[in-house]
Structure formats: structure tokens, C-alpha cells
VMD Tcl script that draws the C-alpha trace (Angstrom):
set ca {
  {36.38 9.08 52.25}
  {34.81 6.92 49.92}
  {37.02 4.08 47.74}
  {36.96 5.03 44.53}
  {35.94 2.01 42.18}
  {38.47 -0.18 40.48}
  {36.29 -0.87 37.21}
  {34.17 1.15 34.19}
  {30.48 0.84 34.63}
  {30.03 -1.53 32.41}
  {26.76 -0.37 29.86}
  {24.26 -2.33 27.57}
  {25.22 -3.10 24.11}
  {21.80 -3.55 23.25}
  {20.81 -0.01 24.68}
  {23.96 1.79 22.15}
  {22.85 -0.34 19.74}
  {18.62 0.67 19.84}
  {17.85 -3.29 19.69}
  {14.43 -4.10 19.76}
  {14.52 -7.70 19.08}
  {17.26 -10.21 19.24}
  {16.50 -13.18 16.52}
  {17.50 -16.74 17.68}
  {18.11 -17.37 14.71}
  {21.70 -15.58 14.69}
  {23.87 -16.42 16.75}
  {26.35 -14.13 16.24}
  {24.47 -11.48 18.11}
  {24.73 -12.87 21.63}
  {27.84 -14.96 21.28}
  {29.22 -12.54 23.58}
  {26.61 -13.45 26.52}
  {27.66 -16.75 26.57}
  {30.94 -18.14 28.17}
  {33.31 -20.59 26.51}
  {31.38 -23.36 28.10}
  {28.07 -22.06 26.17}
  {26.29 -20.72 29.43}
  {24.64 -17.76 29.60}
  {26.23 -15.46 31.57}
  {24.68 -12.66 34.21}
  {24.22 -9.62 33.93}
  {27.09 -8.45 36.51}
  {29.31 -9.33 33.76}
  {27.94 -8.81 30.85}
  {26.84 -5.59 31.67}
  {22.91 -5.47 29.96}
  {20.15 -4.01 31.06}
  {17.00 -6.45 32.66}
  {15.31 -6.03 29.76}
  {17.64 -6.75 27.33}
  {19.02 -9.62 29.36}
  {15.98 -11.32 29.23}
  {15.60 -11.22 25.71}
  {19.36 -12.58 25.33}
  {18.17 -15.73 27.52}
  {14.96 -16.21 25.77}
  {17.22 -16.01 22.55}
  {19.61 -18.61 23.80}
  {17.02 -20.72 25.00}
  {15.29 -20.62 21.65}
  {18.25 -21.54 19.82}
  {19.55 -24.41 21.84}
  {16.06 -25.62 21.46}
  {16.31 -25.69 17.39}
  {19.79 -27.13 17.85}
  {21.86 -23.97 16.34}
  {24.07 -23.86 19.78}
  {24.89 -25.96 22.15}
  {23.27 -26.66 25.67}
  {27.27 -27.34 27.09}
  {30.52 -27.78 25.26}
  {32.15 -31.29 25.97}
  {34.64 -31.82 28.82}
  {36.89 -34.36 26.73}
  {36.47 -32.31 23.45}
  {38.78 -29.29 24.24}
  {38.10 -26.65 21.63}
  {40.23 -23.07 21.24}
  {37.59 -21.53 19.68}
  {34.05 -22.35 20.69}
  {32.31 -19.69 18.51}
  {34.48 -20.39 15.32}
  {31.46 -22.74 14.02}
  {28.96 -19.82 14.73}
  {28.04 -17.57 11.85}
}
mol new
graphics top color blue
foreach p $ca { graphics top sphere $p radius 0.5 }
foreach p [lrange $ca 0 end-1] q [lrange $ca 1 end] { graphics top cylinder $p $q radius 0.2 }
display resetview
């Protein structure tokens, strides 16, 4: 007999949510594909579809780029709340 798993299948928020494009722009929109340390983080765990996942890390790449987030939070800064400063 099989196990049965221990975890939800975790779906794409971007799928439920019909996006087409994700803006760099706002931040707010991906905040949750990013960790507390401001990586990106996979797909195993965030749950999004290939698709959607690349458009997340072309997002985040874009932004970090124009300076709206991070490329890494500071190990001697400790911060509670990374995405406070984020619209």
C-alpha cells in the first residue's frame, strides 16, 4: 500500500488569480516568492506553475535592477519585518 502524502498540493496563485503579467514595478505582488533574506524562492515551495515562476524571477530581477528591492538583506542589520518598507 501506498503512503499517503503528509502535505496539500500546493497550487499557483497566479493560475486562481488569471495573471497575465506581473509588473516589477509592484512589489507587493511577489513579496511572497521571496524569503526573508530577499531570494527568490523555487517552485517546490512556492507552489507556481513554470510559467508563472518565470515571470516572478524576471519580475524580481527587474526590480532589484531599478533598486525597488533588495539583491540580499544585511547580516548585521537584523530586521522583523523585511517587507514592511514594500508597498
Amino acid at each position: 500500500m501506498a503512503e499517503r502524502r503528509k502535505y496539500s498540493k500546493k497550487y499557483c496563485r497566479y493560475c486562481e488569480g488569471k495573471v497575465d503579467f506581473l509588473d516589477y514595478k509592484n512589489p507587493s505582488a511577489f513579496k511572497f516568492s521571496l524569503s526573508e533574506r530577499y531570494k527568490i524562492m523555487p517552485r517546490r515551495l512556492t507552489g507556481n506553475c513554470k510559467k508563472h515562476q518565470e515571470m516572478v524571477e524576471n519580475a524580481i530581477k527587474r526590480a532589484r535592477h531599478a533598486a525597488i528591492i533588495p539583491y540580499v538583506a544585511s547580516r548585521k542589520k537584523v530586521i522583523d519585518n523585511p517587507f514592511a518598507g514594500l508597498k
